[in-house]
Backbone as CSV, one residue per row, in Angstrom:
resi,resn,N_x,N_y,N_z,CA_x,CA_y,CA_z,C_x,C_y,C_z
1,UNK,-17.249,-6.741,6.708,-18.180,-6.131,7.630,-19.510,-6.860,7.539
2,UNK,-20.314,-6.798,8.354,-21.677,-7.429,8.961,-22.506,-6.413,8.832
3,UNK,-23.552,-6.901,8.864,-24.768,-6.243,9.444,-25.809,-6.819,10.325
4,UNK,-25.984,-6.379,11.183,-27.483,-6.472,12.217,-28.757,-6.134,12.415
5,UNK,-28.434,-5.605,13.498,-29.558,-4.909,14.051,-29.903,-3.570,13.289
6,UNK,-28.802,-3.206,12.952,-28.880,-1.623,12.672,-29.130,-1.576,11.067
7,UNK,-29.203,-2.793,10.333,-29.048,-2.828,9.224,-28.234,-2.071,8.009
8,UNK,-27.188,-1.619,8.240,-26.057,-1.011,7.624,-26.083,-1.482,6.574
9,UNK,-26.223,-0.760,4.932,-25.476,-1.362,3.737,-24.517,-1.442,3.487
10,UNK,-23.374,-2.135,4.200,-22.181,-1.962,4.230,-21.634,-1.802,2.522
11,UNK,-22.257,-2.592,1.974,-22.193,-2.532,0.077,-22.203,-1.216,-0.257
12,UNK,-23.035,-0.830,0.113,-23.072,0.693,-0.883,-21.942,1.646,0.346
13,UNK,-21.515,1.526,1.125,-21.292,2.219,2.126,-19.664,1.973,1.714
14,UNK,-19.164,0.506,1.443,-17.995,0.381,0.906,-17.869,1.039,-0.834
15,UNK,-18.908,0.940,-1.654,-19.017,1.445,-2.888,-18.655,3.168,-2.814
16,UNK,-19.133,3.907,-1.527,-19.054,5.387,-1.730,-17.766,5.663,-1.285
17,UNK,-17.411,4.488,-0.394,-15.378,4.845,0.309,-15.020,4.603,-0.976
18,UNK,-15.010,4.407,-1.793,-14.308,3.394,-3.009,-14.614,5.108,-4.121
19,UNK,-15.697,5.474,-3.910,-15.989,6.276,-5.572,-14.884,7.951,-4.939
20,UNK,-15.247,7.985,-3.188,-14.017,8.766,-2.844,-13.061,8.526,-2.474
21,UNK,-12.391,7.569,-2.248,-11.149,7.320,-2.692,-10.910,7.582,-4.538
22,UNK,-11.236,7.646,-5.402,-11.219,7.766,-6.781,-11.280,8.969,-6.870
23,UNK,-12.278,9.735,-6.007,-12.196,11.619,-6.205,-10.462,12.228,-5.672
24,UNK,-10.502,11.485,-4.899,-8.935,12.200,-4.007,-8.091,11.766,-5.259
25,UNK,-7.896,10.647,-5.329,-6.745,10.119,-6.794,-6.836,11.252,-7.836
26,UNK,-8.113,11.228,-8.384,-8.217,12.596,-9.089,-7.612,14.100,-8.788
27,UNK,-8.678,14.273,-7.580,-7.545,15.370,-7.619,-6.135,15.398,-7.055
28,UNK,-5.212,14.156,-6.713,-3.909,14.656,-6.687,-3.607,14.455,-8.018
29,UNK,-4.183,13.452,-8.505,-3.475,13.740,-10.119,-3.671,14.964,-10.753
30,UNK,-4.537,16.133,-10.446,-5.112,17.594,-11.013,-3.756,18.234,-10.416
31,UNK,-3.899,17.974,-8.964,-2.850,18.822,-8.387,-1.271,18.832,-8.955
32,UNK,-0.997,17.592,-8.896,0.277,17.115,-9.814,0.394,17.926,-11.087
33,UNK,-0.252,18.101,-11.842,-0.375,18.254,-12.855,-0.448,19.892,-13.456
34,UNK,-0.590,20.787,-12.627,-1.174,21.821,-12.102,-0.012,22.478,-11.648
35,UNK,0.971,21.978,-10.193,2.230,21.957,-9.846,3.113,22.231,-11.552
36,UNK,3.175,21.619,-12.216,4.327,21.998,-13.600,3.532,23.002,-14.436
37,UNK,2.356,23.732,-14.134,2.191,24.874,-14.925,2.931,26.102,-15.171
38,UNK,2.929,26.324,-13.761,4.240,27.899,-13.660,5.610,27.605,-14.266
39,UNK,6.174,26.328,-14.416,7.448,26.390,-15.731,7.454,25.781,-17.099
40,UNK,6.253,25.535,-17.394,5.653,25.677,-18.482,5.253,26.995,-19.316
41,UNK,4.340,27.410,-18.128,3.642,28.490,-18.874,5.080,29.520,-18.671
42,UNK,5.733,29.500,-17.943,7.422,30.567,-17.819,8.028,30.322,-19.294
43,UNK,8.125,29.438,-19.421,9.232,29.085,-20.978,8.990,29.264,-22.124
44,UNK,7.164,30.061,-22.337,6.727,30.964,-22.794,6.306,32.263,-23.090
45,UNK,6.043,32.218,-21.768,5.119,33.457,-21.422,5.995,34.847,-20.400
46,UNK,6.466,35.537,-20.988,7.404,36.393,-20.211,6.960,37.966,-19.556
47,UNK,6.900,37.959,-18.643,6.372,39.372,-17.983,5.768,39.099,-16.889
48,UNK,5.123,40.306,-15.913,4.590,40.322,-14.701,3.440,39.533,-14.688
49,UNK,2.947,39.436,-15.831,1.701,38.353,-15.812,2.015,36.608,-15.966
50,UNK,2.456,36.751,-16.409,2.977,35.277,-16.025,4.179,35.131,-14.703
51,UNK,4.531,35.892,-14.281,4.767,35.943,-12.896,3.565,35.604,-11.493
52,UNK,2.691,36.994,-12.339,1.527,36.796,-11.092,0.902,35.125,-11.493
53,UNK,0.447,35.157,-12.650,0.219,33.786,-12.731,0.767,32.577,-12.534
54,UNK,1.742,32.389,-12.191,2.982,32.033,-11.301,2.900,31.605,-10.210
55,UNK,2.539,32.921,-9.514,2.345,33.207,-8.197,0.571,32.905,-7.582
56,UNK,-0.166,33.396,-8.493,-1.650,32.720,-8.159,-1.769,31.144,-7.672
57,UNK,-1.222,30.575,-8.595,-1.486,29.109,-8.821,-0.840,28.178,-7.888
58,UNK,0.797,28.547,-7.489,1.406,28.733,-6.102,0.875,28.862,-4.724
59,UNK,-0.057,29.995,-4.487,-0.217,30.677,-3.248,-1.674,30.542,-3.279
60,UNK,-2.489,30.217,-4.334,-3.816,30.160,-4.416,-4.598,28.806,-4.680
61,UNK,-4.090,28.445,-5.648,-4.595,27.140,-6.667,-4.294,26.057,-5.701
62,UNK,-3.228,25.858,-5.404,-2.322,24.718,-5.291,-3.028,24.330,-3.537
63,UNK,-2.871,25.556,-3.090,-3.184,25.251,-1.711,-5.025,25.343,-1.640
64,UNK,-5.783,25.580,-2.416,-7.004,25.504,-2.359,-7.506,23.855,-2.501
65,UNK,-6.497,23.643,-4.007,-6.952,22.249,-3.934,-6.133,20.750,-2.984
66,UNK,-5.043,21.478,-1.687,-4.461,20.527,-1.127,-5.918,20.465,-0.011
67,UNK,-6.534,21.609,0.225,-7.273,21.154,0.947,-8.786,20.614,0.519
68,UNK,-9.294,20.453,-0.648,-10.173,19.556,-1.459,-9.554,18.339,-1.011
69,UNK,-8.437,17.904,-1.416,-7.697,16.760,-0.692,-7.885,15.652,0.364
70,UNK,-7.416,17.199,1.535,-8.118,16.831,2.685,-8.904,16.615,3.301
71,UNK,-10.017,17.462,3.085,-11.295,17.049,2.833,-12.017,15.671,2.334
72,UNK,-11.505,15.794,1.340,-11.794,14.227,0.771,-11.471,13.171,1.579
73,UNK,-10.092,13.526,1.678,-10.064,12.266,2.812,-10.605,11.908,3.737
74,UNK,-11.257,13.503,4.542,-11.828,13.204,5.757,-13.173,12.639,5.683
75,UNK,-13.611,12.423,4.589,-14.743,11.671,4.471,-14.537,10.826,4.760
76,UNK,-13.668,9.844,3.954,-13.635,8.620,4.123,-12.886,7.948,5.907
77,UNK,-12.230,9.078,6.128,-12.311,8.748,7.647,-13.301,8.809,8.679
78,UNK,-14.077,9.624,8.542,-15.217,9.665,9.107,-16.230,8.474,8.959
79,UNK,-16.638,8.288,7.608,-17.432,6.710,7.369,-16.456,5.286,7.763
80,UNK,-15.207,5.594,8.059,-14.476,4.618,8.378,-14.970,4.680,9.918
81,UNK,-15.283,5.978,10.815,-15.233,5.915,12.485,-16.609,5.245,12.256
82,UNK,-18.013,5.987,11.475,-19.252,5.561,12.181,-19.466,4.193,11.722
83,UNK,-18.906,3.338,10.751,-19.108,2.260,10.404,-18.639,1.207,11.514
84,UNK,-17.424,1.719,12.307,-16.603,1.432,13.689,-17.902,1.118,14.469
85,UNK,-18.428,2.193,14.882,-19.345,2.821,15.625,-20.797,1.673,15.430
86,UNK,-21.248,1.779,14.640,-22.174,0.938,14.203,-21.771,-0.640,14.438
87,UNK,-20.684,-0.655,14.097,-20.361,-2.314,14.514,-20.128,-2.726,15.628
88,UNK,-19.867,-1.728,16.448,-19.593,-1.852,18.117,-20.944,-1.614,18.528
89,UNK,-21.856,-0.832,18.478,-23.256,-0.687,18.713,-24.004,-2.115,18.359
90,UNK,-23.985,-2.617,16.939,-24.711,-3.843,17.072,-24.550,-4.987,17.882
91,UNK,-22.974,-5.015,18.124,-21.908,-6.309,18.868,-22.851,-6.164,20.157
92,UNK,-22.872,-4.236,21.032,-23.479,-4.758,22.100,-24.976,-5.187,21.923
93,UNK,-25.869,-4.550,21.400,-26.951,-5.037,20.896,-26.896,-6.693,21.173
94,UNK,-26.417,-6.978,20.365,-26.601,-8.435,20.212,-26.386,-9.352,21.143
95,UNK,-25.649,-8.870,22.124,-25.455,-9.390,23.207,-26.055,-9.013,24.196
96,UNK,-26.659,-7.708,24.356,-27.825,-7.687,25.409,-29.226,-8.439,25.200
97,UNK,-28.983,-9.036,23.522,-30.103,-9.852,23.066,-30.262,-10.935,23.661
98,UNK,-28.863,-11.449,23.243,-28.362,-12.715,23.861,-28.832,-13.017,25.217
99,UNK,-28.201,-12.211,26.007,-28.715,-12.715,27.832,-29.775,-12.419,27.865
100,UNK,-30.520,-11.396,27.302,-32.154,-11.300,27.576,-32.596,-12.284,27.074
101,UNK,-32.210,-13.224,26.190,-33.264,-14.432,25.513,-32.510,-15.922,26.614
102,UNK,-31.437,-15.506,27.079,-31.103,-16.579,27.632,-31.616,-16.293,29.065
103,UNK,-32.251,-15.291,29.883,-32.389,-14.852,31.015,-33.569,-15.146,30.748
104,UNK,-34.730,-15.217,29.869,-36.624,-15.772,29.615,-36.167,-17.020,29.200
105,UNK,-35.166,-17.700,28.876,-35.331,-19.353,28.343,-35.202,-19.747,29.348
106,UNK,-34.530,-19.368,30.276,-34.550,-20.062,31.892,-35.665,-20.056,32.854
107,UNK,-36.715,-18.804,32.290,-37.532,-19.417,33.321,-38.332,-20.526,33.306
């Protein structure tokens, strides 16, 4: 990526896609990990409470943090559109530069 007109740090801008991409890795590795609690904690723990706890982590946990997930991701899709955005904005920029400096060199 470039920069222009608009002066974009594309550096730090690729550095923060990069530190979330590393948050999402994280948490699917949490999530993963999280997923083998209920037959773990089962092959110990016997009764309605480790049922409900079972069932919390299932119906609560699991799906709270699929959407941390998603989220996450949608960051990095989003700085993926305006960085789009910004580079198509300078392209025209630069080219309305262009004929305006070539439209005064002619006179």
């Amino acid at each position: 990526m470039g920069g222009g007109v608009f002066q974009v740090i594309f550096g730090q801008v690729d550095q923060s896609m990069s530190m979330v991409n590393q948050a999402k890795s994280i948490s699917t590795n949490v999530q993963q990990t999280i997923q083998g609690y209920p037959n773990i904690v089962g092959a110990a723990w016997i009764g309605g409470d480790a049922d409900a706890f079972a069932e919390k982590v299932m119906t609560k946990l699991l799906p709270a943090i699929a959407e941390l997930i998603a989220a996450i991701a949608g960051v990095n899709l989003n700085l993926t559109d305006a960085l789009d955005a910004v580079n198509s904005a300078d392209q025209k920029i630069q080219g309305y530069a262009n004929q305006l400096g070539d439209m005064f060199g002619g006179l």
